[in-house]
N, CA, C and O atoms as a GROMACS GRO file, in nm:
protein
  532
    1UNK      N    1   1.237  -1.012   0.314
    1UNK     CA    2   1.112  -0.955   0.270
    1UNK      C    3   1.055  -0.866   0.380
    1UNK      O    4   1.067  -0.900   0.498
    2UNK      N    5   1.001  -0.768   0.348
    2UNK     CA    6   0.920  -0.652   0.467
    2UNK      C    7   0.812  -0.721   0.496
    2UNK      O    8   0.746  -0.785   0.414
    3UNK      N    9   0.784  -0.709   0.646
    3UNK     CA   10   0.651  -0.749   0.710
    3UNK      C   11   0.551  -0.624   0.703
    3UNK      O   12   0.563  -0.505   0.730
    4UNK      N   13   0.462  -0.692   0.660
    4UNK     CA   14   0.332  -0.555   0.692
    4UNK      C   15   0.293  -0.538   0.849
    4UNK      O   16   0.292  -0.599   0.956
    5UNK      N   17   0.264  -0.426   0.796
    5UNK     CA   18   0.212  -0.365   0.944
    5UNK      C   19   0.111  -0.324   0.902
    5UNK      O   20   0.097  -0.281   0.788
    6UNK      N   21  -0.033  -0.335   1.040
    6UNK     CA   22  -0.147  -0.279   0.995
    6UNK      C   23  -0.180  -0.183   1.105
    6UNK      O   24  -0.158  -0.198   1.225
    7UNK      N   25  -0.240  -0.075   1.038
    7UNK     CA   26  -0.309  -0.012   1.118
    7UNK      C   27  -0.377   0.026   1.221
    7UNK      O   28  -0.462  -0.063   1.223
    8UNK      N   29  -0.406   0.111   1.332
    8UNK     CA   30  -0.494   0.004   1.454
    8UNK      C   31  -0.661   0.062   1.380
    8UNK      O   32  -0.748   0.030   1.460
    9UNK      N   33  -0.692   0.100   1.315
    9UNK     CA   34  -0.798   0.183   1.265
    9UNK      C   35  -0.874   0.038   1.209
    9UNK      O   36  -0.968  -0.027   1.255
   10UNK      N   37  -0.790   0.019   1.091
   10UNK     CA   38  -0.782  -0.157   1.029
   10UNK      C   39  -0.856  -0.244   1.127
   10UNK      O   40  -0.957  -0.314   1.130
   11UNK      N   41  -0.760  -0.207   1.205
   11UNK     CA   42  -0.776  -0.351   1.294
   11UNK      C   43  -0.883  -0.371   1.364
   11UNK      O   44  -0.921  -0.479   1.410
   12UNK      N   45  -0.929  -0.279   1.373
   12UNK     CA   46  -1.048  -0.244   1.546
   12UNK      C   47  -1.181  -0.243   1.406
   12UNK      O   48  -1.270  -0.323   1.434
   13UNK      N   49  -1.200  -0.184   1.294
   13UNK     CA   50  -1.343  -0.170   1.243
   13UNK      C   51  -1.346  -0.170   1.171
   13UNK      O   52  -1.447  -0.157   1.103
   14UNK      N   53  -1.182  -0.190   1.116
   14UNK     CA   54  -1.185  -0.176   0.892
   14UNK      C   55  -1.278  -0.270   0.874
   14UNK      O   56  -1.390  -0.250   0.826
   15UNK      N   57  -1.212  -0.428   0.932
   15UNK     CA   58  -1.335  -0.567   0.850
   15UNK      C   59  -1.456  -0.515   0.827
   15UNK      O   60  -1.515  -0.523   0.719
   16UNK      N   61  -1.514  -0.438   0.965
   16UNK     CA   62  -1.645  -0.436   0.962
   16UNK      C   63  -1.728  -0.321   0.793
   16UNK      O   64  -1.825  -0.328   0.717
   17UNK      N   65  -1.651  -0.263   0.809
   17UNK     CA   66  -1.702  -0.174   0.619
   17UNK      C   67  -1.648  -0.172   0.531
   17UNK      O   68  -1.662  -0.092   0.439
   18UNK      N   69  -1.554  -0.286   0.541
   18UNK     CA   70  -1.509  -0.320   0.416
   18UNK      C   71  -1.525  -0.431   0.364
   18UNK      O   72  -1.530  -0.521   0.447
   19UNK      N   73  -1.539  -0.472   0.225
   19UNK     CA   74  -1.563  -0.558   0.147
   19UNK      C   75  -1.438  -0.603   0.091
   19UNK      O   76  -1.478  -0.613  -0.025
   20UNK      N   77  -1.292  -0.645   0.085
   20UNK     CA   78  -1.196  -0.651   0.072
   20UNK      C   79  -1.176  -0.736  -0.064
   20UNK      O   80  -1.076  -0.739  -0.136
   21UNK      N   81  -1.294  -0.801  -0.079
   21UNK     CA   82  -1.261  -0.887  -0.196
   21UNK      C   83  -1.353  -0.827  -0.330
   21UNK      O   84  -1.374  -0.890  -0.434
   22UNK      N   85  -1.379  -0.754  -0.312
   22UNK     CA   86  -1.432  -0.627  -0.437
   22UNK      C   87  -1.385  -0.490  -0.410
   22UNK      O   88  -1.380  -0.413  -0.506
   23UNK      N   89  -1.346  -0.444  -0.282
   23UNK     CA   90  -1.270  -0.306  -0.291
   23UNK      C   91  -1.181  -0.281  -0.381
   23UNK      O   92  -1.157  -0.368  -0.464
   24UNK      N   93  -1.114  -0.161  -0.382
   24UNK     CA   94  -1.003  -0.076  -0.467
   24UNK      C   95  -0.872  -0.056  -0.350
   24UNK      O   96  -0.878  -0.004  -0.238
   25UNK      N   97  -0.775  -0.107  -0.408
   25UNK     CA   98  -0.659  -0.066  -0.328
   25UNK      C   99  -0.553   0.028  -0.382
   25UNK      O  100  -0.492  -0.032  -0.471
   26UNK      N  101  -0.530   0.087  -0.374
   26UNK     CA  102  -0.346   0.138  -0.416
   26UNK      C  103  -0.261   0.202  -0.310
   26UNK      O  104  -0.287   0.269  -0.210
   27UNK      N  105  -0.133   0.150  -0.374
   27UNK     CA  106  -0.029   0.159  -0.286
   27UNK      C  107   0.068   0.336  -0.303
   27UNK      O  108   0.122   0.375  -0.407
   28UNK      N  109   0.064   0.413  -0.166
   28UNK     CA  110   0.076   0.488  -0.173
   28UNK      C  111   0.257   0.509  -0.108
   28UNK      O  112   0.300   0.430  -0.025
   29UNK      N  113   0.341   0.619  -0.159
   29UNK     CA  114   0.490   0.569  -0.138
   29UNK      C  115   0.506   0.715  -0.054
   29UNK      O  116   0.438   0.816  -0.076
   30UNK      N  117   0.587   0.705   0.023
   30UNK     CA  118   0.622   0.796   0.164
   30UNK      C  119   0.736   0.751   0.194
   30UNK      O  120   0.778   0.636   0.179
   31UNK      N  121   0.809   0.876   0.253
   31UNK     CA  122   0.964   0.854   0.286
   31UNK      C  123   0.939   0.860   0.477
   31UNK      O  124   1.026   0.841   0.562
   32UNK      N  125   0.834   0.883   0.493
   32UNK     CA  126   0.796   0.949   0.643
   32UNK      C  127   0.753   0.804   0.717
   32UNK      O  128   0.690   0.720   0.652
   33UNK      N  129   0.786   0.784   0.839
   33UNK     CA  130   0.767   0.637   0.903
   33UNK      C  131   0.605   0.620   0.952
   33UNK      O  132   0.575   0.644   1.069
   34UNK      N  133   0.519   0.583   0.868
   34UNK     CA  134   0.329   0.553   0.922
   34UNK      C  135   0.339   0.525   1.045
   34UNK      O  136   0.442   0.463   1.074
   35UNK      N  137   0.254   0.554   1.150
   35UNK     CA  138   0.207   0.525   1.236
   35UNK      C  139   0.086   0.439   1.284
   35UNK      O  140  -0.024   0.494   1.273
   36UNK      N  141   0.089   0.327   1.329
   36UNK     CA  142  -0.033   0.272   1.373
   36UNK      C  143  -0.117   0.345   1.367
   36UNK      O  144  -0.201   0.332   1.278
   37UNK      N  145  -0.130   0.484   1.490
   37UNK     CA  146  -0.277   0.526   1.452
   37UNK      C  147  -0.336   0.547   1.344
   37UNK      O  148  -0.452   0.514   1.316
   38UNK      N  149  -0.228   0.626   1.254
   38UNK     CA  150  -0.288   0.671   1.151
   38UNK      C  151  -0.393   0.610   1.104
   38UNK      O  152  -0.399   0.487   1.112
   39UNK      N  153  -0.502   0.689   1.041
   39UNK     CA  154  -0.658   0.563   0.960
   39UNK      C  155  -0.716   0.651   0.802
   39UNK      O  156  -0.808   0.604   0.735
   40UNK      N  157  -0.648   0.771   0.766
   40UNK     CA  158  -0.675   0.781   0.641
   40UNK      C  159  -0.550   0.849   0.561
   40UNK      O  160  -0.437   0.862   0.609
   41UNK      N  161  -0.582   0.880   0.461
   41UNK     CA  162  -0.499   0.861   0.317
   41UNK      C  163  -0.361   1.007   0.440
   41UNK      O  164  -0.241   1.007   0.468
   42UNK      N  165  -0.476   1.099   0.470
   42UNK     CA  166  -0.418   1.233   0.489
   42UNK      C  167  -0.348   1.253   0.587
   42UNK      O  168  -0.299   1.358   0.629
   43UNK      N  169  -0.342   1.120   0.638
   43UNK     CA  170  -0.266   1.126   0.794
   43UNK      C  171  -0.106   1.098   0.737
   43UNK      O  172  -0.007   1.106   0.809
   44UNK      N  173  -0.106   1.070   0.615
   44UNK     CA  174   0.003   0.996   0.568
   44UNK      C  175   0.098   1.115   0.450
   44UNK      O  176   0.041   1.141   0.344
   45UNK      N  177   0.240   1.182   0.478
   45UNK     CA  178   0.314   1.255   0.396
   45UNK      C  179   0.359   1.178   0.248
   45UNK      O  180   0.468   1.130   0.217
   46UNK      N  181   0.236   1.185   0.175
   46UNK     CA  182   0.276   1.104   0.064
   46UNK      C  183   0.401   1.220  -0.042
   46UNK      O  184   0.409   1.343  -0.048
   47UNK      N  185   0.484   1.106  -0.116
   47UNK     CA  186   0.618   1.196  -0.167
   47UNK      C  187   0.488   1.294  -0.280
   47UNK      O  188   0.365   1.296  -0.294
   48UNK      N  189   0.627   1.372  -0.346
   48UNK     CA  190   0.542   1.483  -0.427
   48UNK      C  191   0.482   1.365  -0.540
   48UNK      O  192   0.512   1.246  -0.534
   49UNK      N  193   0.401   1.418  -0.633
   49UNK     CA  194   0.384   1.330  -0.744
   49UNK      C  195   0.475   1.403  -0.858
   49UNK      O  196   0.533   1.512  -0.855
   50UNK      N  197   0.464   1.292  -0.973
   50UNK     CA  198   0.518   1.418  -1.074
   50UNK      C  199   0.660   1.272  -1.160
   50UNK      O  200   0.716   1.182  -1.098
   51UNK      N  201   0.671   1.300  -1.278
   51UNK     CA  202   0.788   1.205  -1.286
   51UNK      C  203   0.766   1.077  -1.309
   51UNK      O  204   0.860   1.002  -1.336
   52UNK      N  205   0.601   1.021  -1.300
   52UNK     CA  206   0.545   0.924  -1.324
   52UNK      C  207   0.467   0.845  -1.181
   52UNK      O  208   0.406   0.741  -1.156
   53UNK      N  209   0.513   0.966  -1.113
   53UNK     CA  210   0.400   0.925  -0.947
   53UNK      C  211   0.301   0.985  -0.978
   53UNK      O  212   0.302   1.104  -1.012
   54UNK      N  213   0.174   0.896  -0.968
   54UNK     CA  214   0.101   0.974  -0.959
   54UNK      C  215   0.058   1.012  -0.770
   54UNK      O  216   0.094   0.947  -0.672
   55UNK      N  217  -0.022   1.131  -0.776
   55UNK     CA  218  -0.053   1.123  -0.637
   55UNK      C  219  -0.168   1.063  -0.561
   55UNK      O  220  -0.281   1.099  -0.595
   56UNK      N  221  -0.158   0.999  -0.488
   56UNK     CA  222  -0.260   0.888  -0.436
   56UNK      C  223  -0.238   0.704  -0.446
   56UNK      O  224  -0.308   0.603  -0.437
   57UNK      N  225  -0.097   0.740  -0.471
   57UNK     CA  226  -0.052   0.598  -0.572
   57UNK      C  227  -0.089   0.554  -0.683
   57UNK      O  228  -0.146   0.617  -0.772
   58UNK      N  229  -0.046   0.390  -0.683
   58UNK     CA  230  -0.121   0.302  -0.773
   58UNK      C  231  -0.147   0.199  -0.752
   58UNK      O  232  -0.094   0.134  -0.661
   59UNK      N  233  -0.281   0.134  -0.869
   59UNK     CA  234  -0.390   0.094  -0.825
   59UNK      C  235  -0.319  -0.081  -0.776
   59UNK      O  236  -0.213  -0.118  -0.828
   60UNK      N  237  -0.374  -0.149  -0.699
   60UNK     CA  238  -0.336  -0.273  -0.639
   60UNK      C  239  -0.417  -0.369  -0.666
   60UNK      O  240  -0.482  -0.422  -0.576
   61UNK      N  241  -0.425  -0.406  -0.791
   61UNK     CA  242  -0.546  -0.524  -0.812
   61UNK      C  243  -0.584  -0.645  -0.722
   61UNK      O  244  -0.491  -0.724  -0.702
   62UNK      N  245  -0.676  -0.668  -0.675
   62UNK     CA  246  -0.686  -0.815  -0.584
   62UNK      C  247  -0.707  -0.943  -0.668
   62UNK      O  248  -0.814  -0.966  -0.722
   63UNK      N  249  -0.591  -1.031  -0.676
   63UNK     CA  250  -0.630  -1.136  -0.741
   63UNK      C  251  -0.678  -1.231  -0.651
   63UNK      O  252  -0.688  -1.342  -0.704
   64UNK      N  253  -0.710  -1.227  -0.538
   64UNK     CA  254  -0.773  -1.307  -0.433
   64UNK      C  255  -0.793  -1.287  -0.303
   64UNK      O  256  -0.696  -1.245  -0.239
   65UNK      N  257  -0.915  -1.310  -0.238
   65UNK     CA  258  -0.950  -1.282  -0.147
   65UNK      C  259  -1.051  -1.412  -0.037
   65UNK      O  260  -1.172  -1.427  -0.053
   66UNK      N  261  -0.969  -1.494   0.071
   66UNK     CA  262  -1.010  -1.647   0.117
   66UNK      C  263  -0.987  -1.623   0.237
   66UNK      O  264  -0.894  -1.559   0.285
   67UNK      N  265  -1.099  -1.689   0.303
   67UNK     CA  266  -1.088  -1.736   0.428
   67UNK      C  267  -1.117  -1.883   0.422
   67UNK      O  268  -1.202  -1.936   0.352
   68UNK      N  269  -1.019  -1.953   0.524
   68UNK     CA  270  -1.010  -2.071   0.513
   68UNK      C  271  -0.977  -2.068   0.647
   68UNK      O  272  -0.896  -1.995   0.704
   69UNK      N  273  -1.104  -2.221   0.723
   69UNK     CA  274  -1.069  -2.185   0.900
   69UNK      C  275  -1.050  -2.089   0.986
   69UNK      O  276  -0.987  -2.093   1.092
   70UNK      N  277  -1.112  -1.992   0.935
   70UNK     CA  278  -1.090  -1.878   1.042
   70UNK      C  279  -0.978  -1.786   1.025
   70UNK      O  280  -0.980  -1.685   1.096
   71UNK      N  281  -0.866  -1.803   0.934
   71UNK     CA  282  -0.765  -1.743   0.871
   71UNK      C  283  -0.835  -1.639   0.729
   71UNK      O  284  -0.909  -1.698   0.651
   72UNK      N  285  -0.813  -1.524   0.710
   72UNK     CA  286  -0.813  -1.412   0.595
   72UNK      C  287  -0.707  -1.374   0.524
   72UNK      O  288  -0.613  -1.323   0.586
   73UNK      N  289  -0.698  -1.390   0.388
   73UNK     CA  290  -0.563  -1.400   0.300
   73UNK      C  291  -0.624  -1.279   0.206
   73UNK      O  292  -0.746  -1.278   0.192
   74UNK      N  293  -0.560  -1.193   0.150
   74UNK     CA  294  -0.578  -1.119   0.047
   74UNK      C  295  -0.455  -1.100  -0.033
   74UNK      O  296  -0.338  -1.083  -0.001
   75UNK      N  297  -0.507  -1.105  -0.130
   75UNK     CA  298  -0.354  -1.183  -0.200
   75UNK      C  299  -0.368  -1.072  -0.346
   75UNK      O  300  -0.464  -1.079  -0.423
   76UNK      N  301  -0.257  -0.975  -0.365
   76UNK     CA  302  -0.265  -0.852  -0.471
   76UNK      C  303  -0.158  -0.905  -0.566
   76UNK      O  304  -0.073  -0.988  -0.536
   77UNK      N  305  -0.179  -0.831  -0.712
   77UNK     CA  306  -0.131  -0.847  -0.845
   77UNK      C  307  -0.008  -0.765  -0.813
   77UNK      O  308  -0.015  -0.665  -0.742
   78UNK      N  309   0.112  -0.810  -0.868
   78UNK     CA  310   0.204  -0.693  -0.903
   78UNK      C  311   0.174  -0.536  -0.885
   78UNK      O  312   0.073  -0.494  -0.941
   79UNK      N  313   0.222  -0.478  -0.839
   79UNK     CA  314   0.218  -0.330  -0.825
   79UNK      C  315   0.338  -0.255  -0.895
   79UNK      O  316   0.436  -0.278  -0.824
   80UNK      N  317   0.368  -0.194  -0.975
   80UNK     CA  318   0.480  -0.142  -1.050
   80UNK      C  319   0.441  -0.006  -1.092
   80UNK      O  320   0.349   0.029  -1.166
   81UNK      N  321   0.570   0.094  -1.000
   81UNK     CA  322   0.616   0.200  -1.040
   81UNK      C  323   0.712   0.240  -1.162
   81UNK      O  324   0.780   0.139  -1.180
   82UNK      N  325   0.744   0.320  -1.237
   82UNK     CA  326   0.786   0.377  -1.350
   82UNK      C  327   0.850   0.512  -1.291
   82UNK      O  328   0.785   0.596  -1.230
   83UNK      N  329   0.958   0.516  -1.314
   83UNK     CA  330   0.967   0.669  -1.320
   83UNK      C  331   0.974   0.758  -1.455
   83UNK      O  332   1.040   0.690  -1.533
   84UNK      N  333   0.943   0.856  -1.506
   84UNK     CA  334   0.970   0.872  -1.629
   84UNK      C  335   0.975   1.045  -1.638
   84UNK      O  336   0.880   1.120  -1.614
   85UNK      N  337   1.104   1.082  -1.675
   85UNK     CA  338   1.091   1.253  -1.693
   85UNK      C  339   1.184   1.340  -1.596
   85UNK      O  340   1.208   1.461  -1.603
   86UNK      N  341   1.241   1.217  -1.477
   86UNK     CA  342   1.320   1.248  -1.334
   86UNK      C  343   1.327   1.112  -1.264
   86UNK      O  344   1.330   0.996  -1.304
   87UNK      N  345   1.328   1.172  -1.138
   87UNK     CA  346   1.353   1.059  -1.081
   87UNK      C  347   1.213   1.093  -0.932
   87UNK      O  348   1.187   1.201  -0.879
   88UNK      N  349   1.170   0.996  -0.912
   88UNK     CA  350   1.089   0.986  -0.765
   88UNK      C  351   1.175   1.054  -0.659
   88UNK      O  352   1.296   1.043  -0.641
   89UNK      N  353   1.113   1.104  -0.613
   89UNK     CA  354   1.143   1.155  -0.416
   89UNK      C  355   1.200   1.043  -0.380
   89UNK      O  356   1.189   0.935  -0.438
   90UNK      N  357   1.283   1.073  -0.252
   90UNK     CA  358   1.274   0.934  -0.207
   90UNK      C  359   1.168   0.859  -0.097
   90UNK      O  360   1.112   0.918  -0.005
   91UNK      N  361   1.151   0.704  -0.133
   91UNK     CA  362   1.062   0.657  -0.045
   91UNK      C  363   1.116   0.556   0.042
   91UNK      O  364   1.235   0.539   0.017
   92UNK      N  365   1.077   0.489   0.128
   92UNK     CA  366   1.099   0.398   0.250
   92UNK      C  367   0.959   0.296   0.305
   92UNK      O  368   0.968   0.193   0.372
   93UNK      N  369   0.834   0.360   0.255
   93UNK     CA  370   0.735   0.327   0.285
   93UNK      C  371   0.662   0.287   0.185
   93UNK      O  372   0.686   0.333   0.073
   94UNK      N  373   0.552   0.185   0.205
   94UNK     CA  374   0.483   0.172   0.101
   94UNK      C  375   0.332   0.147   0.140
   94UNK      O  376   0.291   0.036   0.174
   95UNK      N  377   0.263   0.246   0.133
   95UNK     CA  378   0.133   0.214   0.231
   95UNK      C  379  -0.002   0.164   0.155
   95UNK      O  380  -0.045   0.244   0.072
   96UNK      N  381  -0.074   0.041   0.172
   96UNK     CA  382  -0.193   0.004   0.111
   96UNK      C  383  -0.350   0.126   0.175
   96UNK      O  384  -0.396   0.146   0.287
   97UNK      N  385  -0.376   0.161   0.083
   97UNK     CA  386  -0.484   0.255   0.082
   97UNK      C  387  -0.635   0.149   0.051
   97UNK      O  388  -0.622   0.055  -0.027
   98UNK      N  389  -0.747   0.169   0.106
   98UNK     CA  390  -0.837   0.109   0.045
   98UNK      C  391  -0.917   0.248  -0.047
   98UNK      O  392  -0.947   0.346   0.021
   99UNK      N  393  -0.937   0.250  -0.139
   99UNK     CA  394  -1.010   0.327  -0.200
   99UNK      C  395  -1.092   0.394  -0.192
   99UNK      O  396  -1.105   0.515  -0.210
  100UNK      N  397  -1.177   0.291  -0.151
  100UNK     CA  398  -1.376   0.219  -0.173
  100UNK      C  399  -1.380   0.290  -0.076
  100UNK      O  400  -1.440   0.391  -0.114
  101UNK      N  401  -1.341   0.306   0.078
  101UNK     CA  402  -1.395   0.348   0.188
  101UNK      C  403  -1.282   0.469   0.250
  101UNK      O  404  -1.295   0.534   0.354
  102UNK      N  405  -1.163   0.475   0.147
  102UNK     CA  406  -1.083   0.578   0.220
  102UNK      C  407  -1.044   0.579   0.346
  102UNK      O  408  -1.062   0.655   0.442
  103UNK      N  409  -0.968   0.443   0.320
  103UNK     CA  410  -0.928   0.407   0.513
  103UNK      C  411  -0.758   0.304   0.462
  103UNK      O  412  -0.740   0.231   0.364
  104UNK      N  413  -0.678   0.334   0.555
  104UNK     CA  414  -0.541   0.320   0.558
  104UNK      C  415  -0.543   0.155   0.580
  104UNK      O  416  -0.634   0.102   0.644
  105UNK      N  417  -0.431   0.075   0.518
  105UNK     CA  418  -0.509  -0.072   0.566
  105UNK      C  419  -0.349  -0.064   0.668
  105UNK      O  420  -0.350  -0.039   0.788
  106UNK      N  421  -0.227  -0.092   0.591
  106UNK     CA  422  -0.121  -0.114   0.638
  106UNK      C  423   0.018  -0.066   0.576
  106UNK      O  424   0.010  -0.015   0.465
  107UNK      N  425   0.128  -0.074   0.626
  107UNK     CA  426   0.213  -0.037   0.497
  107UNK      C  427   0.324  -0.150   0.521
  107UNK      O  428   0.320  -0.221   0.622
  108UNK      N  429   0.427  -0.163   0.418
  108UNK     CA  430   0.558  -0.224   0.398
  108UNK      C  431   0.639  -0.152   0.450
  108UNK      O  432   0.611  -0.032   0.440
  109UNK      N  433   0.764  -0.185   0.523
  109UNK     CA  434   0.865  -0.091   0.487
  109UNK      C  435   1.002  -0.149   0.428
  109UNK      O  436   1.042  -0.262   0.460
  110UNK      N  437   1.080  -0.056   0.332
  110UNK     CA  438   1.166  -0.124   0.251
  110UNK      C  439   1.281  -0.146   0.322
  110UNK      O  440   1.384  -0.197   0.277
  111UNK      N  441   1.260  -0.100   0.449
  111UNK     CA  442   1.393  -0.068   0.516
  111UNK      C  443   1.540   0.047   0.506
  111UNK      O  444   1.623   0.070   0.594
  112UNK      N  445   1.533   0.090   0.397
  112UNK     CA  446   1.572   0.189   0.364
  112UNK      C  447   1.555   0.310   0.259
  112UNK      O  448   1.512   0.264   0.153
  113UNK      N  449   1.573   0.433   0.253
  113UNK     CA  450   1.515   0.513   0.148
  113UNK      C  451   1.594   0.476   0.013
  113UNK      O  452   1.715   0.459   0.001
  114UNK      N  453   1.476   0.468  -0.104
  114UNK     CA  454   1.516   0.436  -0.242
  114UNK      C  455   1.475   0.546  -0.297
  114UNK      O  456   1.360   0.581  -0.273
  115UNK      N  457   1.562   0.632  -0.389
  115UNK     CA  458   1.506   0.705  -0.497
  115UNK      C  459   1.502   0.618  -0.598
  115UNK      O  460   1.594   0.537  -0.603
  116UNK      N  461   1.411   0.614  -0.688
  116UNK     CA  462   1.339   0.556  -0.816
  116UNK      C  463   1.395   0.689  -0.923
  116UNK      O  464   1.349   0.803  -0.928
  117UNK      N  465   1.538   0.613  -1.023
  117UNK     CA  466   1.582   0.718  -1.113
  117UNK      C  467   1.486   0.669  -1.266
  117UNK      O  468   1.432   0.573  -1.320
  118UNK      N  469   1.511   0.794  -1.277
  118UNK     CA  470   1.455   0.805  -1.466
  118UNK      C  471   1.431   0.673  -1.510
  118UNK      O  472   1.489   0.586  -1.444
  119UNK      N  473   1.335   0.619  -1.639
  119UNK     CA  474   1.307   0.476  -1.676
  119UNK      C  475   1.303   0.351  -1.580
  119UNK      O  476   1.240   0.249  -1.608
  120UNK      N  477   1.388   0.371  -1.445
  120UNK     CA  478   1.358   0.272  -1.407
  120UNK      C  479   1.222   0.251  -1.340
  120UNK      O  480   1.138   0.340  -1.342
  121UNK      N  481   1.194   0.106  -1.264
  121UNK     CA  482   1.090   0.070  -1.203
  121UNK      C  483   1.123   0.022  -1.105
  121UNK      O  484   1.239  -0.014  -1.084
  122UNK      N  485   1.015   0.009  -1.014
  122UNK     CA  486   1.000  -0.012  -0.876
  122UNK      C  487   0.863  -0.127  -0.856
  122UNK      O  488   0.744  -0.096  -0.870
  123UNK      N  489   0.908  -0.241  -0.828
  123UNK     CA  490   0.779  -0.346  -0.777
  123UNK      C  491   0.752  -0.362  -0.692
  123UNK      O  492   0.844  -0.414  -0.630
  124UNK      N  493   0.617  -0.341  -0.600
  124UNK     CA  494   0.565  -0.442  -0.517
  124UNK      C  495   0.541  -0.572  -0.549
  124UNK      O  496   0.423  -0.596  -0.572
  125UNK      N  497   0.628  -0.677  -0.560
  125UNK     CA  498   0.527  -0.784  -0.578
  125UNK      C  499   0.417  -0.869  -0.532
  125UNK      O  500   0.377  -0.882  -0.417
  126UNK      N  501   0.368  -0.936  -0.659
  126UNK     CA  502   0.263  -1.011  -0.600
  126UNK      C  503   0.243  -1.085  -0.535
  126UNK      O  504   0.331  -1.170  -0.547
  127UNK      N  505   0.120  -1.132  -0.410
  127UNK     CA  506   0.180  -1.238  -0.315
  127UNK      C  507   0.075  -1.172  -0.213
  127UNK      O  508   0.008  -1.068  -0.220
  128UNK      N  509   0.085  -1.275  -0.112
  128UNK     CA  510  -0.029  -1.232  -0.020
  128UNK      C  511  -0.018  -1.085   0.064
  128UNK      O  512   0.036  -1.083   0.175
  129UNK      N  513  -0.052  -1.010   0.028
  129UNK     CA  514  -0.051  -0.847   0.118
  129UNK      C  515  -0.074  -0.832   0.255
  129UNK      O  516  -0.022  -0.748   0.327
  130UNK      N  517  -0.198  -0.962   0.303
  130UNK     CA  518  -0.210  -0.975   0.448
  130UNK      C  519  -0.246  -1.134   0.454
  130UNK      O  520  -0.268  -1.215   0.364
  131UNK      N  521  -0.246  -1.146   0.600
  131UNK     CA  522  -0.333  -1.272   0.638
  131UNK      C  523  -0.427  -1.236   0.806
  131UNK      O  524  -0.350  -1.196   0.893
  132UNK      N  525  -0.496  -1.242   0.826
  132UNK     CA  526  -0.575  -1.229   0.930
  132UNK      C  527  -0.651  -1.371   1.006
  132UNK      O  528  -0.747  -1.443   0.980
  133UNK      N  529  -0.567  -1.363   1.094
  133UNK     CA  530  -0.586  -1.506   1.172
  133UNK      C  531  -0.679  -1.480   1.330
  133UNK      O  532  -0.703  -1.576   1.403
   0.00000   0.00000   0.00000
């Protein structure tokens, strides 16, 4: 399974303006390797859209959001791509966007580049996205 990586932007002042357990997330797909610094959507070479990408990703529902002892869990719904009409660019990356405040949280990486052909799909699954200890 890919480890997330977060941001240093995230890290240093996201908590502080973000509301994580009512924000908007979606997951944005890039063949280009994120950088820690990076801290918004534009720092990031998202693939073209088109084919059933849309651009800016898609949306990442939060089915939970706990702190327990001093530990932070945010825990997202299925995420599922479609391709339909072609095939996706290829991607390697998979970066969580917060919406609400337009700030980069972290990304996945798949470890290697996947093109996403015609009809098929592509999942993030569901499961905890971070933990903050």
């Amino acid at each position: 399974m890919a480890t997330f990586q977060f941001f240093n932007a995230f890290k240093e002042a996201g908590v502080e303006d973000m509301n994580l357990g009512s924000d908007s997330f979606k997951w944005m797909l890039t063949n280009t390797a994120p950088s820690a610094a990076n801290s918004v959507p534009g720092d990031i070479t998202e693939i073209a859209a088109g084919n059933g990408y849309t651009a800016g990703g898609a949306a990442a529902a939060v089915t939970s959001s706990t702190q327990t002892g001093g530990t932070y869990s945010l825990v997202l719904d299925d995420t599922v791509f479609t391709a339909a009409g072609g095939s996706f660019a290829p991607f390697r990356y998979m970066v969580l966007v917060n919406t609400t405040v337009t700030k980069l949280v972290g990304w996945l990486d798949y470890g290697t580049a996947y093109t996403l052909t015609d009809t098929n799909t592509f999942t993030i699954p569901a499961g905890t996205a971070f933990t903050l200890a």
